[in-house]
N, C-alpha and C positions, 0 to 999 in steps of 0.2 A: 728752335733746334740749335745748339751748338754742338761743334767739332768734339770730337775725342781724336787725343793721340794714336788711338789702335779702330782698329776694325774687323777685328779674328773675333770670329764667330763664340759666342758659350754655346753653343750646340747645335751646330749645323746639319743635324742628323733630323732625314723626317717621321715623326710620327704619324700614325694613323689614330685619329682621333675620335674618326666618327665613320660607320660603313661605305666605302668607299671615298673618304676625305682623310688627305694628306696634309699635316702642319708641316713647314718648312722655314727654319729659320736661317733669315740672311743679315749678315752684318752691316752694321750701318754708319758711317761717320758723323752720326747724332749722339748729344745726351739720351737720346729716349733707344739706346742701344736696338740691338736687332730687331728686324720687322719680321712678320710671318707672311709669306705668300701661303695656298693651299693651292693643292692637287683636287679637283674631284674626278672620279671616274665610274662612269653611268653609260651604259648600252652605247660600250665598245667607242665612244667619246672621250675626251681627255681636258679638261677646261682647268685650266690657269688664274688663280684669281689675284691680283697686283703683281710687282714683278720685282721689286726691289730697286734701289737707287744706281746710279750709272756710277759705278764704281769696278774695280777689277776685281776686289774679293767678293761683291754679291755676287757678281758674273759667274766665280768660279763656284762659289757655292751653291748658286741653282741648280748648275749640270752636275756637280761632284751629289746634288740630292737626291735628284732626278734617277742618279745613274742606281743610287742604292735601290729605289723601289724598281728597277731593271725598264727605265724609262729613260728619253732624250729629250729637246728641245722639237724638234722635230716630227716629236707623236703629239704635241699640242693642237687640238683641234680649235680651241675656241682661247680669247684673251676677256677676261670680264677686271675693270676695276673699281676699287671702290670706294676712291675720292681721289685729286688730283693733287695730293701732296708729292713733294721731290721721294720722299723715301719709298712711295709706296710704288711711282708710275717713272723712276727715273731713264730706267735701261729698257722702256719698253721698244725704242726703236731697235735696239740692238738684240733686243729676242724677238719682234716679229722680222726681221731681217731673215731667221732661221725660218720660224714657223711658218711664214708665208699663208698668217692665219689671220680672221676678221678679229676685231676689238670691240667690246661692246663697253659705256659708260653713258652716265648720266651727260644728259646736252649742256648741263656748265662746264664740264668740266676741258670742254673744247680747247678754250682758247690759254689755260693754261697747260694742256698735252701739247697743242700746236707750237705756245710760246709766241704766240698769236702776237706783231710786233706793236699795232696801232694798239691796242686791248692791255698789251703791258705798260706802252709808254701814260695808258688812262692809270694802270694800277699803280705807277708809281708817283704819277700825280694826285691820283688819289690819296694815297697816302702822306703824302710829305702834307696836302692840305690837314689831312683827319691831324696829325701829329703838332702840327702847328695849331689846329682848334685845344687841341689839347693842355696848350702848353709849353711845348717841350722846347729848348732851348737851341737857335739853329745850328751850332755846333753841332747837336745829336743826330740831325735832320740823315746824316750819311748813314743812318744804320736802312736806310730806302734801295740807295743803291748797293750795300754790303749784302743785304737777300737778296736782290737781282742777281749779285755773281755768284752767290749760294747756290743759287735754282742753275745756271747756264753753267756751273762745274758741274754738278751730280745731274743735269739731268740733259737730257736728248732732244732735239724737235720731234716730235710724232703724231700720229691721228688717228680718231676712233672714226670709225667704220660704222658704227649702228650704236643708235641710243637708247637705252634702259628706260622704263617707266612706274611710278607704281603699283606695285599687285602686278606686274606683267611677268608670265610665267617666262624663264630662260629659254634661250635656243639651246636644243639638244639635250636639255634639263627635265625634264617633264614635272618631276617631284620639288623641283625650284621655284621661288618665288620671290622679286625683285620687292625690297621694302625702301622706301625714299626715306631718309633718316638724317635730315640737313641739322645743322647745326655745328657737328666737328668744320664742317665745311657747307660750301652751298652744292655740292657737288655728291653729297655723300651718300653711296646707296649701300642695304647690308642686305644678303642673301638669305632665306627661309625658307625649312624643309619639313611639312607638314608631318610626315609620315613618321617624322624619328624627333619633332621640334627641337632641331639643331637651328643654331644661325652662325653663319660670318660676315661678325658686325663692324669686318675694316677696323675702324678708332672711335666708333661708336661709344663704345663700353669696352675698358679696359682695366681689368682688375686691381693693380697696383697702383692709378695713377688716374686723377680725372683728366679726363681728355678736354683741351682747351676750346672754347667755343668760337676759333681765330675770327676776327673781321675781317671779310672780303669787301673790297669794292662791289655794286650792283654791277648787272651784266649791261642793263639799260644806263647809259651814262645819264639820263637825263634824273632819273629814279634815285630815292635815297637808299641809303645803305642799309641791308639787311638787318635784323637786333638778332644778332647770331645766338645768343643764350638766352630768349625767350624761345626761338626757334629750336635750340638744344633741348629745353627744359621740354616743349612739346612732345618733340621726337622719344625721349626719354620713359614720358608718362603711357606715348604710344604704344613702346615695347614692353613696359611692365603690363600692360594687358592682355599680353601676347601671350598664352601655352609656352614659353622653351623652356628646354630641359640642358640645353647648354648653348654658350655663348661661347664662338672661337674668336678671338682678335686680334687685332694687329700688331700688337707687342702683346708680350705674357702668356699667362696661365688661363687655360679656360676658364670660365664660369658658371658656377652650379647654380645659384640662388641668386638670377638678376635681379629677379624685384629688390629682395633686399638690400642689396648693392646699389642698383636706382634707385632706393628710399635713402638710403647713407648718402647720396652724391645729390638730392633735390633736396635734403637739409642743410647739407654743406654750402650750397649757393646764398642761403637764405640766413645762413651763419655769417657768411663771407659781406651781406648787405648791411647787417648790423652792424658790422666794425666800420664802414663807409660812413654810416647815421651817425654813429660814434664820434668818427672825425670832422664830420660837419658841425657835431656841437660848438664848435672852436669857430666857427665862419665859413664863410664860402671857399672852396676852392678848384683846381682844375686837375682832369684825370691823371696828369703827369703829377700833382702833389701828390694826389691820395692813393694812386701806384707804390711811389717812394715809401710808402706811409706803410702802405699795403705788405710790401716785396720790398723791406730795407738794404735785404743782401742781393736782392736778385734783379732790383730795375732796372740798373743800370748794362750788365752782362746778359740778360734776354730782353729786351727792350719791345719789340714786336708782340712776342709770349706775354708780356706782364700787362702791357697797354689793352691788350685783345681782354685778357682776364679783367683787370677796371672797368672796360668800357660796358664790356659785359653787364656787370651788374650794376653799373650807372644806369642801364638801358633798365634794366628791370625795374628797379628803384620810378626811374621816369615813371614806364608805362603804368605804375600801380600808383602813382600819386603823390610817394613819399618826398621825393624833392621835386627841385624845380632847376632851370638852365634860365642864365642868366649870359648874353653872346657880351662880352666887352672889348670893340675892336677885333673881332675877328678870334678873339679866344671864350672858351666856354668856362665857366664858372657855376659850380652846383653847390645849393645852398638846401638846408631845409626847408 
């Protein structure tokens, strides 16, 4: 994610999208421009789903949304979110301040609500190691701590109350149903309504744009690191098996025909692997070359984003046999 100049809303105004769900879009000082929280409202309940980044115009534009459908901060019964990105979960302390309501989330996504400090100082050790196997030159090593101040401006310390599981029907939901959909994140849960097969799929599946399959640190430090885009790929083929008749998301425009969408985006991956095999005809090299290779204009200016998207499908590439990891001194080298 990087900064934009503005943060004024393109349309702050909420829609009703689906019988008793509210789109609400809130502005965001990302490239991936405004997020959508949703309203549902179900047998005199009010549930809140993400909340937007701790910023003063999301702030104002929650209650200025709120206010149109002749609602407050204050009639929110319940907090559900649906991955523990900065845009999505930033100002939750400063709306459950009002609400004085529970929070429900997936159990990873803990200790990045909390800001959890032992947990972060792993995450960013973590990373400067994963960036240095990589390659990457220790000059660049600061973009580790550059996301650290990213996350501690936009977002709040806060805490979930009760954890989310999969197939576990919502509190106060009854027609709800908790789908575990890891791969945008490890943390990522999307919501599913049998009776009308709606979903809000968080950044699950987002129309305009494939959603990146970020590398997290494992929770267990001892544990290797998750393969975030074989796990994406999973979660993906999960949903295309699923009845919906529409996908709501965390940026954008709903969606009508996800399978098809999920068939364009698990061919793309596998698009994306061949130009890697491509570059290794040349010789071996490390995720920071075949990034550059990859994302000429963009390695350098999203550096986290672009690493995440190589490693990705180095990971896939691995698990299926096509290359091979060669460690030299502490940096990884991939060869056919």
């Amino acid at each position: 994610m990087s900064a934009k100049s503005s943060q004024t809303p393109s349309n702050a105004t909420p829609t009703q999208v689906a019988n008793g769900v509210y789109q609400l879009p809130l502005p965001t000082p990302f490239a991936v421009g405004d997020v959508n929280v949703y309203i549902i409202m179900d047998n005199d309940h009010m549930t809140l789903v993400d909340v937007g980044p701790y910023t003063e115009e999301a702030w104002l534009a929650l209650n200025q949304g709120l206010q149109v459908i002749g609602k407050k901060l204050e009639d929110v019964d319940q907090i559900i979110l649906t991955h523990h990105h900065v845009d999505h979960i930033g100002q939750l302390e400063r709306v459950k301040q009002v609400t004085q309501t529970a929070v429900y989330a997936h159990p990873l996504a803990a200790p990045y609500v909390e800001l959890n400090e032992s947990f972060m100082q792993f995450h960013d050790q973590f990373f400067t190691r994963l960036y240095r196997e990589c390659g990457m030159q220790e000059e660049l090593l600061d973009v580790v701590k550059r996301y650290r101040g990213m996350m501690n401006k936009f977002q709040q310390k806060s805490s979930v109350d009760y954890w989310l599981e999969h197939e576990q029907v919502l509190p106060h939901l009854p027609d709800w149903q908790v789908i575990y959909t890891p791969g945008h994140s490890q943390s990522h849960l999307s919501l599913y309504r049998l009776a009308d097969q709606v979903m809000i799929a968080g950044d699950h599946l987002i129309a305009h744009v494939s959603s990146n399959a970020f590398i997290e640190p494992p929770r267990d430090q001892s544990s290797t690191r998750p393969l975030t885009l074989v796990q994406y790929r999973t979660s993906l083929e999960m949903v295309a098996a699923m009845d919906v008749k529409m996908v709501f998301s965390g940026h954008g425009e709903p969606i009508l025909n996800h399978r098809k969408l999920i068939m364009e985006r698990l061919q793309k991956t596998w698009d994306r692997t061949a130009d890697i095999r491509r570059y290794l005809h040349d010789g071996p090299k490390t995720a920071f070359e075949l990034a550059a290779l990859l994302f000429p204009k963009l390695y350098l200016k999203e550096l986290p984003l672009v690493i995440s998207e190589t490693l990705g499908h180095i990971d896939l590439l691995v698990t299926v046999g096509q290359i091979k990891v060669d460690n030299r001194e502490g940096v990884l080298y991939y060869q056919l």
